[in-house]
C-alpha positions as a Python dict, from the first residue, in 0.01 Angstrom:
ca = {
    (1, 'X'): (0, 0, 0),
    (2, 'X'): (-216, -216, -197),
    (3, 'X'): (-99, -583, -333),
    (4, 'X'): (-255, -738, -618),
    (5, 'X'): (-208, -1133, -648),
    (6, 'X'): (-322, -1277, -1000),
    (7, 'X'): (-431, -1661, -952),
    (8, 'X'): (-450, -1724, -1307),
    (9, 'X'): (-724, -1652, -1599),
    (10, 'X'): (-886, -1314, -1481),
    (11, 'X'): (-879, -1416, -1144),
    (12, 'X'): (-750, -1200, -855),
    (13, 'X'): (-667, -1145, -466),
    (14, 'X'): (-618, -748, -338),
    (15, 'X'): (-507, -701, -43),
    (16, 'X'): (-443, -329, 196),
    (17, 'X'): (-279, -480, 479),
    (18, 'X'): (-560, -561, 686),
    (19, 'X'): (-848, -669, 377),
    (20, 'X'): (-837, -890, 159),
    (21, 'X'): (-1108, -869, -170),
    (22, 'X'): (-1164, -1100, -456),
    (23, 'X'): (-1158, -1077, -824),
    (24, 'X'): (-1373, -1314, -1030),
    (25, 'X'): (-1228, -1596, -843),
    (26, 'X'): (-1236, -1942, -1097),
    (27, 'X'): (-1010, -2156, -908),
    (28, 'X'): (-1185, -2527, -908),
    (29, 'X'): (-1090, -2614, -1270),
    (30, 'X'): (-890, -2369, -1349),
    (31, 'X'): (-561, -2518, -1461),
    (32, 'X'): (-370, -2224, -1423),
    (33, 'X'): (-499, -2168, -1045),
    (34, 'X'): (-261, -2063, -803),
    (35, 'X'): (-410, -2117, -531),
    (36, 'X'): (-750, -2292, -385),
    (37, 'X'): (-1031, -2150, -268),
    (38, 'X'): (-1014, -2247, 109),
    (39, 'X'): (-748, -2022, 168),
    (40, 'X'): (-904, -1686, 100),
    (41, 'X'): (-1162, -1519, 311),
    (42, 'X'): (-1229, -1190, 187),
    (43, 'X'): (-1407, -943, 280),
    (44, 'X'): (-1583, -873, -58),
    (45, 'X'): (-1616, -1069, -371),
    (46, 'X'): (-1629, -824, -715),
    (47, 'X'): (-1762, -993, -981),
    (48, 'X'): (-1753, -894, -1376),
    (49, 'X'): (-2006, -1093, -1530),
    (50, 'X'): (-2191, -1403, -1514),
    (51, 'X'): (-2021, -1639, -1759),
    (52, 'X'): (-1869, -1974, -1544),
    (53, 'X'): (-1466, -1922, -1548),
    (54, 'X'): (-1523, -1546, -1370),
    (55, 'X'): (-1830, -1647, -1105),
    (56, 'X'): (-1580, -1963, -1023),
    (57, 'X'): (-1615, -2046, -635),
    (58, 'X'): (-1793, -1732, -525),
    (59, 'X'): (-2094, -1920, -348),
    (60, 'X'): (-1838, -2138, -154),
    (61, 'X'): (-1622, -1864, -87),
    (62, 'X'): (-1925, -1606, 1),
    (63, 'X'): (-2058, -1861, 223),
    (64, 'X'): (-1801, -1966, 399),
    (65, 'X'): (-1583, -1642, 485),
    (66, 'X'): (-1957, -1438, 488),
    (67, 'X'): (-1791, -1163, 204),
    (68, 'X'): (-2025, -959, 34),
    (69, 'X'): (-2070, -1022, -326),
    (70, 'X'): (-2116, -686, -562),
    (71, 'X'): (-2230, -800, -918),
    (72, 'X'): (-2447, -655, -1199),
    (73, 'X'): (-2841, -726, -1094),
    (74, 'X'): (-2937, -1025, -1270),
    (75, 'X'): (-2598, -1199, -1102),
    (76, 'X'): (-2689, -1056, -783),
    (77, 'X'): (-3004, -1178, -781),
    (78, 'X'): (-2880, -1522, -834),
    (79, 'X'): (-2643, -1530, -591),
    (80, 'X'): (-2877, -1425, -311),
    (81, 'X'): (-3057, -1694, -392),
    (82, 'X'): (-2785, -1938, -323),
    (83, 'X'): (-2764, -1783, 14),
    (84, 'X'): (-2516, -1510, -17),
    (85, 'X'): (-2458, -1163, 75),
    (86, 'X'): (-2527, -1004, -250),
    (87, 'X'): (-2545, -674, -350),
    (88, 'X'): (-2606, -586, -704),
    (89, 'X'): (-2585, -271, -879),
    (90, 'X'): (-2587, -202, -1280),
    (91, 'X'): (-2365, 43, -1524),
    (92, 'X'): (-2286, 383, -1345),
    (93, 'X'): (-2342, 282, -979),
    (94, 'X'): (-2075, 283, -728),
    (95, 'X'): (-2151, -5, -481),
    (96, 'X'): (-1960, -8, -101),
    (97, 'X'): (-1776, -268, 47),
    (98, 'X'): (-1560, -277, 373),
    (99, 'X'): (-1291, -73, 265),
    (100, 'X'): (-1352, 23, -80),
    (101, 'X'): (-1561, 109, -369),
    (102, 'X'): (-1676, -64, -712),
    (103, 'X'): (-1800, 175, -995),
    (104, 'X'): (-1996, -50, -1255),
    (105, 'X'): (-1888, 48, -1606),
    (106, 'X'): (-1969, -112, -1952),
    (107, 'X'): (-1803, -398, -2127),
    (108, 'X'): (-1857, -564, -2442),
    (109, 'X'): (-1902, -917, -2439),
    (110, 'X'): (-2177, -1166, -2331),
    (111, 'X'): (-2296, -1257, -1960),
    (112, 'X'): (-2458, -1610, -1841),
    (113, 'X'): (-2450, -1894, -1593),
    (114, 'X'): (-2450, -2213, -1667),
    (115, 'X'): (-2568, -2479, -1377),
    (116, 'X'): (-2723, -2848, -1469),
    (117, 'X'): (-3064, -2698, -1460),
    (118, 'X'): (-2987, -2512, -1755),
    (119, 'X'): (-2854, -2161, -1812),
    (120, 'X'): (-2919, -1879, -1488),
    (121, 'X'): (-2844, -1531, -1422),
    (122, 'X'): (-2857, -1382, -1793),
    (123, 'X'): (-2758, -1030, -1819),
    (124, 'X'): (-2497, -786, -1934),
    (125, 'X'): (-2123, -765, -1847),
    (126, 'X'): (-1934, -486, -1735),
    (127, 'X'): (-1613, -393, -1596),
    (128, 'X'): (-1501, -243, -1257),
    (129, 'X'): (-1363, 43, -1109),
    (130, 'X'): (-1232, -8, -784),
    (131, 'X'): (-1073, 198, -542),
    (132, 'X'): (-917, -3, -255),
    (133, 'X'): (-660, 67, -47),
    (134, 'X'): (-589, 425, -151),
    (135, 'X'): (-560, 315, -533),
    (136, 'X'): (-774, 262, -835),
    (137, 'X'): (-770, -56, -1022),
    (138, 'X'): (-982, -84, -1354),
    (139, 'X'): (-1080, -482, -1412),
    (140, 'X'): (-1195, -471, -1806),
    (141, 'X'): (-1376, -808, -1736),
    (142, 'X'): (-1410, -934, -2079),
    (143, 'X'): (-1432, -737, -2377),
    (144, 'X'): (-1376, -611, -2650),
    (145, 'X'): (-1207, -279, -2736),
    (146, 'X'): (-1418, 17, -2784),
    (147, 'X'): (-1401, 367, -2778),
    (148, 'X'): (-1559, 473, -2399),
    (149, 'X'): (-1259, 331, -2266),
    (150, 'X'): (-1139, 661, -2291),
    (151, 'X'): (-1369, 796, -2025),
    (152, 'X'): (-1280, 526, -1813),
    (153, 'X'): (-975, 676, -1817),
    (154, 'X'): (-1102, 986, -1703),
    (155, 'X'): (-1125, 814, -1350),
    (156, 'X'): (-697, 812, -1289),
    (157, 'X'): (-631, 464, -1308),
    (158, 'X'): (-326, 318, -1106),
    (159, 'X'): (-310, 29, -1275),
    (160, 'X'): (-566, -152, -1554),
    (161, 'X'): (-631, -531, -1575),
    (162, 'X'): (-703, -587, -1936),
    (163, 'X'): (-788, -935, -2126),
    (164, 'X'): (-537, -1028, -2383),
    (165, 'X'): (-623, -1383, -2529),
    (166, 'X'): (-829, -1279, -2814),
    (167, 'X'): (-1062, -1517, -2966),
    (168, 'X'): (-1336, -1410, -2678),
    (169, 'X'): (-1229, -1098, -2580),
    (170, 'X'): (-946, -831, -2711),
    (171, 'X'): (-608, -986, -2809),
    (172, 'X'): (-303, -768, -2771),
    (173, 'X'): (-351, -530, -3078),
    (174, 'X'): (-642, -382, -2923),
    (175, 'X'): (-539, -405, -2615),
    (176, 'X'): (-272, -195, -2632),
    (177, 'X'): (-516, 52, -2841),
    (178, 'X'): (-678, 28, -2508),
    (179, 'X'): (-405, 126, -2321),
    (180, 'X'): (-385, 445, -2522),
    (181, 'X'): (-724, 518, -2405),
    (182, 'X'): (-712, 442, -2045),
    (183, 'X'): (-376, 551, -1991),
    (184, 'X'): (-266, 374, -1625),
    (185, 'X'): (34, 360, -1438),
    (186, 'X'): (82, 35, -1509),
    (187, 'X'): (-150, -247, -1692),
    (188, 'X'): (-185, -640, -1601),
    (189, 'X'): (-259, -874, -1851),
    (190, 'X'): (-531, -1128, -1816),
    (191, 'X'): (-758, -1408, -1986),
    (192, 'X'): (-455, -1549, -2178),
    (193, 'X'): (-337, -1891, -2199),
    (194, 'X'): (-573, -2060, -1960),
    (195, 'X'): (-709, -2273, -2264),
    (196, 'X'): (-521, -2347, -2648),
    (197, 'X'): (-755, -2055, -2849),
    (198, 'X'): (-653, -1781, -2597),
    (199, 'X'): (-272, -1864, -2588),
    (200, 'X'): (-44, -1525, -2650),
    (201, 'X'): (334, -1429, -2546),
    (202, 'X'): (243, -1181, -2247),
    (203, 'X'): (599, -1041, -2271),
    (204, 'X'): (559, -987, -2646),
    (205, 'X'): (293, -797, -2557),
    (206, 'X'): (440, -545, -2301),
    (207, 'X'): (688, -462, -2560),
    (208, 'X'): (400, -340, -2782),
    (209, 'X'): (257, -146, -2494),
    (210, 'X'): (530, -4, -2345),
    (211, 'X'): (674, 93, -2728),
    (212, 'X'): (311, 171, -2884),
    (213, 'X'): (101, 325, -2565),
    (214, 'X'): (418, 417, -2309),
    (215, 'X'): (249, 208, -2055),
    (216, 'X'): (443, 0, -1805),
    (217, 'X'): (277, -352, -1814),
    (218, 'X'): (332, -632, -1541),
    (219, 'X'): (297, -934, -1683),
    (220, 'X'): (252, -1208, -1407),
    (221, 'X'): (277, -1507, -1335),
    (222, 'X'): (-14, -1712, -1200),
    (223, 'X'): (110, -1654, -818),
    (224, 'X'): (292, -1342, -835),
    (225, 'X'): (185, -1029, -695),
    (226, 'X'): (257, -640, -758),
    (227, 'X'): (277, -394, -502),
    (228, 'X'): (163, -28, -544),
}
């Protein structure tokens, strides 16, 4: 059985039992967080992009717990630099961690960090397919939709964690359009209401996408977990 925990934003805690793997964990200024980030200590930490609310407290996590960081290269290369276990990969590789997999796949959107030295780790964004604990869980990252979404659903997705706050990514007209594509079990909304020009009606939502797209769609609460 595999548990996913959303903390709020696009963050995220799975867990098989006897693992436990971040998701983009922004916690420290988030205001949605459910949780801080001394009481995780994961085994690996998957990473989307590079832009500030998704990188969050990976370094203090990575450091502290000694989880393995799997990003796109120019992340990577960053966080090695800071000291952690990084290993970074690009579109189309599948990267191992204890336990699992993450397939690198394309995303729309933009990818940078920012740190009082000026702006770090430019690159490109991408999404994640990850098979952990005997299920496969697609993390869009942000995006936009587009059309290669439907080869992503090619892989047999258990459940899809999609971005619905518009404004910087999809908002829920496309993302149900994506849902037609990637066709999952079940879909988790994310990137929604963390800040006022991402705020949507998650609920609203899985109406559209269970009426439009015939997918399930578990919209939780920062805290709240699903089991599959």
């Amino acid at each position: 059985m595999l548990t996913i925990r959303y903390l709020g934003h696009s963050a995220f805690a799975l867990n098989d039992g006897s693992r436990e793997v971040l998701v983009d964990p922004f916690l420290t200024g988030n205001p949605l967080a459910a949780a801080k980030q001394e009481e995780f200590n994961p085994v690996a930490i998957l990473l989307t992009h590079a832009h500030n609310d998704h990188v969050g407290d990976t370094v203090e996590i990575a450091k502290r717990s000694g989880a393995t960081t799997i990003s796109t290269f120019e992340l990577g290369g960053y966080l090695e630099s800071q000291g952690v276990n990084a290993i970074a990969g690009n579109h189309g590789g599948t990267l191992k961690f204890d336990g699992g997999t993450a397939k690198i796949v394309p995303a729309w959107h933009t990818s940078s960090y920012s740190t009082p030295d000026g702006v770090v780790a430019p690159g490109v964004p991408a999404g994640l397919v990850v098979r952990f604990g005997g299920k496969t869980i697609y993390f869009a990252g942000d995006t936009c939709l587009f059309g290669d979404m439907a080869l992503i659903g090619e892989e047999g997705l258990d459940i899809a964690v999609i971005p619905i706050g518009d404004h910087f990514t999809m908002g829920p007209a496309d993302a149900v359009r994506a849902l037609k594509l990637l066709k999952p079990a079940v879909a988790i909304p994310c990137h929604y209401n963390t800040f006022p020009p991402i705020e949507q009606d998650a609920q609203a939502f899985a109406r559209e996408a269970q009426e439009k797209a015939g997918v399930k769609v578990e919209a939780l609460k920062p805290g709240e977990s699903y089991s599959v």
